[in-house]
N, C-alpha and C positions, 0 to 999 in steps of 0.2 A: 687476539687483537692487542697489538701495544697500546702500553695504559700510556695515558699522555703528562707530562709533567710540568707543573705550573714553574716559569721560571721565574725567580728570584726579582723581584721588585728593583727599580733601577736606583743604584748612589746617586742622589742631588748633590751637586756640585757643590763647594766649599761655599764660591762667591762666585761674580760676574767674572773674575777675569780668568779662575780654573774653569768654566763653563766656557770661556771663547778658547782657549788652551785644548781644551779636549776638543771642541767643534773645530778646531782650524785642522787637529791633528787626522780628525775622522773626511774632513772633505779631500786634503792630501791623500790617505791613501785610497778615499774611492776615484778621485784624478787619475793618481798612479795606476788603476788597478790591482793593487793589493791583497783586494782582498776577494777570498772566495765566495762564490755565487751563494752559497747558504748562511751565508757570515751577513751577504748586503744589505736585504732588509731590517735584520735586528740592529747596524750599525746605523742605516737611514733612520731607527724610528729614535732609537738612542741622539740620533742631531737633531729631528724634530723635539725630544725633550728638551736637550739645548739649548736651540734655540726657543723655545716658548719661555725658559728660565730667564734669558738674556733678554729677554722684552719686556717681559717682567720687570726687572731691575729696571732699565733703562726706562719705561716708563713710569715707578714708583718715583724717582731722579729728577724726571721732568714735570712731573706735580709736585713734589718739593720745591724746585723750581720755582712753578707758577705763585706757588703760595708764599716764597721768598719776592717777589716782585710784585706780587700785592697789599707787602708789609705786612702779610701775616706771618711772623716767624714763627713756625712751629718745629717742634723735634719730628726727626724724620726716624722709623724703626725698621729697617728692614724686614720683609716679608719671608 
């Protein structure tokens, strides 16, 4: 029986805009068809990462936000 092998835990993106960079790049070539059938799902779950980092950010942004328009200035620290 092949023994199975844990892979290697995913790179978190630098920031928000190498996380939209790499997702713009992964939905291109699933578009394209680039990429081979055993490649597809570990690339789709890699955008799902992506995207859940980018909402993230984007809504850390937009409570800073709120809290800037409520005249509570507070320091905002990325997550």
């Amino acid at each position: 029986m092949p023994k199975a092998t844990a892979s290697p835990a995913p790179i978190p993106p630098a920031n928000y805009e190498a996380a939209l960079q790499e997702l713009e790049q992964l939905v291109a070539a699933m578009d394209a068809g680039q990429l081979p059938l055993d490649q597809l799902l570990a690339q789709y779950q890699r955008g799902a990462e992506l995207l859940k980092f980018c909402r993230a950010r984007l809504d850390a942004v937009e409570q800073q936000i709120r809290v800037f328009e409520n005249g509570e200035a507070q320091p905002w620290s990325p997550q």
